[in-house]
VOLOPA-222423 format. One record per residue (C-alpha): residue number from 1; chain; y, z, x. Coordinates in steps of 0.2 Angstrom, whole numbers, plus 5000, padded with zeros to 4 digits. Example, Ala and Ser with C-alpha at 12.3 -4.5 7.8 and 13.67 -1.06 7.14 Angstrom:
REM VOLOPA-222423
   resi   chain      y      z      x
      1       A   4978   5039   5062
      2       A   4995   5036   5068
***
This chain:
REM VOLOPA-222423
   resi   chain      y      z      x
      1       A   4739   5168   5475
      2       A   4747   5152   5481
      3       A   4757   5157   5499
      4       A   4771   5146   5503
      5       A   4780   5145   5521
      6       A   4797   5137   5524
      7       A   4799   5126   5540
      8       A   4816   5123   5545
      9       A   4823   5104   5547
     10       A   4812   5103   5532
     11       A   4814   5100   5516
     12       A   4797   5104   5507
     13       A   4785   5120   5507
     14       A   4771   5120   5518
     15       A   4757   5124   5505
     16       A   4744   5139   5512
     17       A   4727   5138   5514
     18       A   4723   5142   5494
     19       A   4735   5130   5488
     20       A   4728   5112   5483
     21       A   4731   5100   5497
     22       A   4743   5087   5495
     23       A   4753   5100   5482
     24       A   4770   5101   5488
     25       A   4788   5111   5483
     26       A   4803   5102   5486
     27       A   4821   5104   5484
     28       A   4833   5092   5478
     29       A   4851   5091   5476
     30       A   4855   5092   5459
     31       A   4859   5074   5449
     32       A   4875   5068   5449
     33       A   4882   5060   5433
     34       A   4881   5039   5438
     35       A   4899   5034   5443
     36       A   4896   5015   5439
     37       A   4894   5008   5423
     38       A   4884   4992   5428
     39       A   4884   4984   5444
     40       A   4898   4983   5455
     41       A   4909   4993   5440
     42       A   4916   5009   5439
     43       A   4917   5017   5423
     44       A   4932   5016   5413
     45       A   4943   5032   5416
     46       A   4951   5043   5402
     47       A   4967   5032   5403
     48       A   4957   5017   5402
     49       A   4948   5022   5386
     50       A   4963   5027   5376
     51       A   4972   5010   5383
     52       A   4955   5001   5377
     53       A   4956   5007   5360
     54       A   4976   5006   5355
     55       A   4973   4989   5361
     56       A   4958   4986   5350
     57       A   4967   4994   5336
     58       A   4981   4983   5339
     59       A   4971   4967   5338
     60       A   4962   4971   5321
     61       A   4979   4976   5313
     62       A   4987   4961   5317
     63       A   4973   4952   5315
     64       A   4972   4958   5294
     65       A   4991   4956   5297
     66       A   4992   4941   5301
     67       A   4980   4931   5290
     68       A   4986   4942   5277
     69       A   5004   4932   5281
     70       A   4998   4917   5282
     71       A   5003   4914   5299
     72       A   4999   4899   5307
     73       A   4998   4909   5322
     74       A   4986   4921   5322
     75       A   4971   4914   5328
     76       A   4980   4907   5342
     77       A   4989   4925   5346
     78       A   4976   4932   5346
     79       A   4962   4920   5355
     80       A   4976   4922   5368
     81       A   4976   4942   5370
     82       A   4958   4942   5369
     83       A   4956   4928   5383
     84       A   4965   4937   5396
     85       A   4959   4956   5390
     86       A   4941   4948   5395
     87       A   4948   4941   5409
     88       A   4954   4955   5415
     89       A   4938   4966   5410
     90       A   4929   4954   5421
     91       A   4940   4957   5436
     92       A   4940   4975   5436
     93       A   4928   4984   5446
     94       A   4937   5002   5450
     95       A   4947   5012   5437
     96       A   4964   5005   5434
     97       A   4980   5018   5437
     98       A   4984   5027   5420
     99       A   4999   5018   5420
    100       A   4994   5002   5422
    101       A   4980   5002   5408
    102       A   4995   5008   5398
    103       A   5005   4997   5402
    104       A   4992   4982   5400
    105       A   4989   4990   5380
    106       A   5008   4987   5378
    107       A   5009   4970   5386
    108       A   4996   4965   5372
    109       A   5005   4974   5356
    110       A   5022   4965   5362
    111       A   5014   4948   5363
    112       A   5004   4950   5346
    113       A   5020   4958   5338
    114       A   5032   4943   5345
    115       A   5019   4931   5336
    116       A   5016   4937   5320
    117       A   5029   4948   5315
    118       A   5042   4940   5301
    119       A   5059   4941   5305
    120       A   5070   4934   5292
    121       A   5064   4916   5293
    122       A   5056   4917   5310
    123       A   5047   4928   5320
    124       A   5052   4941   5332
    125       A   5047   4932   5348
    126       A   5064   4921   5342
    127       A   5074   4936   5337
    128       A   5090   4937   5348
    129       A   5106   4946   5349
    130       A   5119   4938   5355
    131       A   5125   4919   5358
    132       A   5118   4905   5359
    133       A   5117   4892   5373
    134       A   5119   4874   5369
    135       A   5117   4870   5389
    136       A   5102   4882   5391
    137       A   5096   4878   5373
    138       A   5090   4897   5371
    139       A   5101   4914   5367
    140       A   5105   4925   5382
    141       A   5096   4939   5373
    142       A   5081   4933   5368
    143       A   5063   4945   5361
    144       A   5055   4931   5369
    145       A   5060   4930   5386
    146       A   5060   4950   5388
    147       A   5043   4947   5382
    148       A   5037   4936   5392
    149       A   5045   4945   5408
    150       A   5038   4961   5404
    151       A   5018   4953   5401
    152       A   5019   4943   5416
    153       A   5027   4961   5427
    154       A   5011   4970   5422
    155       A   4997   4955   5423
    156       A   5004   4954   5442
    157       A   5003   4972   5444
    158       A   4984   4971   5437
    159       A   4979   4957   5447
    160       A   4986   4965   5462
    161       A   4975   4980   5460
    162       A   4960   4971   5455
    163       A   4961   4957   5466
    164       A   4973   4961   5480
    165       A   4973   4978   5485
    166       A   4957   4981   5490
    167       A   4957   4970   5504
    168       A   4974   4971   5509
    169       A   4979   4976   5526
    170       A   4995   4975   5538
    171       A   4991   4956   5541
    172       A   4989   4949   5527
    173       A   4997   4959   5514
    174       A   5010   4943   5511
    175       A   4998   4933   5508
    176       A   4989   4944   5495
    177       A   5005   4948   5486
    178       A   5008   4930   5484
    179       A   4990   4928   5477
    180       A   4993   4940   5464
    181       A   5009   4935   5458
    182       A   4999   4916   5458
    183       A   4985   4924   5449
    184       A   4998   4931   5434
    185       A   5007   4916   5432
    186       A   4990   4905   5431
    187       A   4985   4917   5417
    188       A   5005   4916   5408
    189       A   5001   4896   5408
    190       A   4984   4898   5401
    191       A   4992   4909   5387
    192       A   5006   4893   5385
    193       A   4990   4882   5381
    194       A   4983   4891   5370
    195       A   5001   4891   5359
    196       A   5000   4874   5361
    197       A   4981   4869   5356
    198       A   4987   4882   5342
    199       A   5002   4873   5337
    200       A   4991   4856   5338
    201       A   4978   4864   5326
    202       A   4990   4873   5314
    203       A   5001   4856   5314
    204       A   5017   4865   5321
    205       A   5019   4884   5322
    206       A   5031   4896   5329
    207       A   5024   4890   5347
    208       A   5041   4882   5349
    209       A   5044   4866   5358
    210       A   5047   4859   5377
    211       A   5063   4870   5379
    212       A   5053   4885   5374
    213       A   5039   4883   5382
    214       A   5050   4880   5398
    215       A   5060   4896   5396
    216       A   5042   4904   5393
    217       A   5037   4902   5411
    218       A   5053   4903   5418
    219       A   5054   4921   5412
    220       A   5034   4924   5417
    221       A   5040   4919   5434
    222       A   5054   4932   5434
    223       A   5040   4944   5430
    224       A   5028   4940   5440
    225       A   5040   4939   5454
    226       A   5049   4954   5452
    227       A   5033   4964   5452
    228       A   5029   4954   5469
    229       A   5043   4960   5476
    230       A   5040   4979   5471
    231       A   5025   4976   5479
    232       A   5027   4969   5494
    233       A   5042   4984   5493
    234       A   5031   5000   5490
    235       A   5021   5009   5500
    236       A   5007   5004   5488
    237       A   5008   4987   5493
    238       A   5005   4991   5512
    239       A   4987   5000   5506
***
């Protein structure tokens, strides 16, 4: 019978003189599940899986939605949605905070929603409450702006994790917030040019015109500001 003598500092068997040269018995750590997905990417966490598929959902209802409606809007709603979700897909390269993936799935169901859902004669994105502002040319309580706010809030948020925070530090953590918020507002405008080769293609749709589009990335700089400033305000941001 085969005799086999530990060594210590090493990790293999030292075969005895009836064993067959070159015959070893080693130990290895037991495998660990793969934490990366492909190269460079973490694997989408629990949070990030249930965000990823209410956000899918989302898109093929309003998707049957829309052209079910005949609005002249959906292909350009969603092209937009899609866009920045791949975007954003691309960016990532560590597990997003549950509350942020939540928060992203939201930001795309409140922009498909303002877009294709009638209301009365229009759609939601111009559903207001509240009077209207001959000087402003928009209502003071508008689905839109709210929208638009809230979108551009979380994009920054995102862009700061992915982007930002990773290579942060005391000295240039101003810089970095300002990047992100940069980064958000880049991706609002690329959503406003999408409405518009939309509305070029559809022969006017529910894009709205120069004082909407205006008051579009005036309320995506609020956002995107705001969230800057929480930021650059939280211990978070000082990571």
């Amino acid at each position: 019978m085969a005799e086999a003598r530990w060594q210590p500092g090493n990790m293999s068997f030292c075969t005895g003189p009836d064993t067959i040269p070159g015959k070893q018995i080693s130990h290895s750590p037991a495998r660990r599940r793969p934490e990366w997905s492909g190269p460079g990417r973490a694997r989408l966490s629990r949070a990030e899986r249930g965000a990823v598929q209410v956000a899918a959902v989302a898109v093929a209802g309003f998707c049957i939605y829309g052209f079910a409606t005949g609005s002249p809007s959906t292909a350009g709603y969603l092209s937009s949605v899609i866009v920045i979700g791949a975007a954003i897909v691309w960016l990532r390269r560590a597990a997003l905070p549950g509350l942020l993936a939540a928060g992203l799935a939201i930001a795309a169901i409140a922009t498909l929603a303002g877009g294709l859902i009638n209301v009365g004669q229009n759609v939601l994105y111009n559903a207001s409450i509240g009077p209207y502002s001959k000087t402003l040319g928009t209502h003071f309580l508008q689905y839109d702006h709210f929208a638009h706010a809230y979108v551009s809030f979380v994009v920054a948020f995102a862009c700061w994790v992915m982007l930002a925070a990773p290579h942060a530090g005391a000295d240039h953590r101003r810089e970095l917030v300002i990047l992100a918020v940069g980064a958000a507002l880049g991706l609002g405008a690329l959503n406003e040019m999408v409405e518009f080769l939309a509305t070029l293609a559809h022969h006017g749709s529910h894009a709205g015109g120069y004082w909407n589009t205006g008051w579009d990335l005036v309320c995506n700089f609020t956002g995107a500001a705001a969230a800057g400033l929480v930021i650059a305000r939280s211990r978070a941001g000082a990571a």
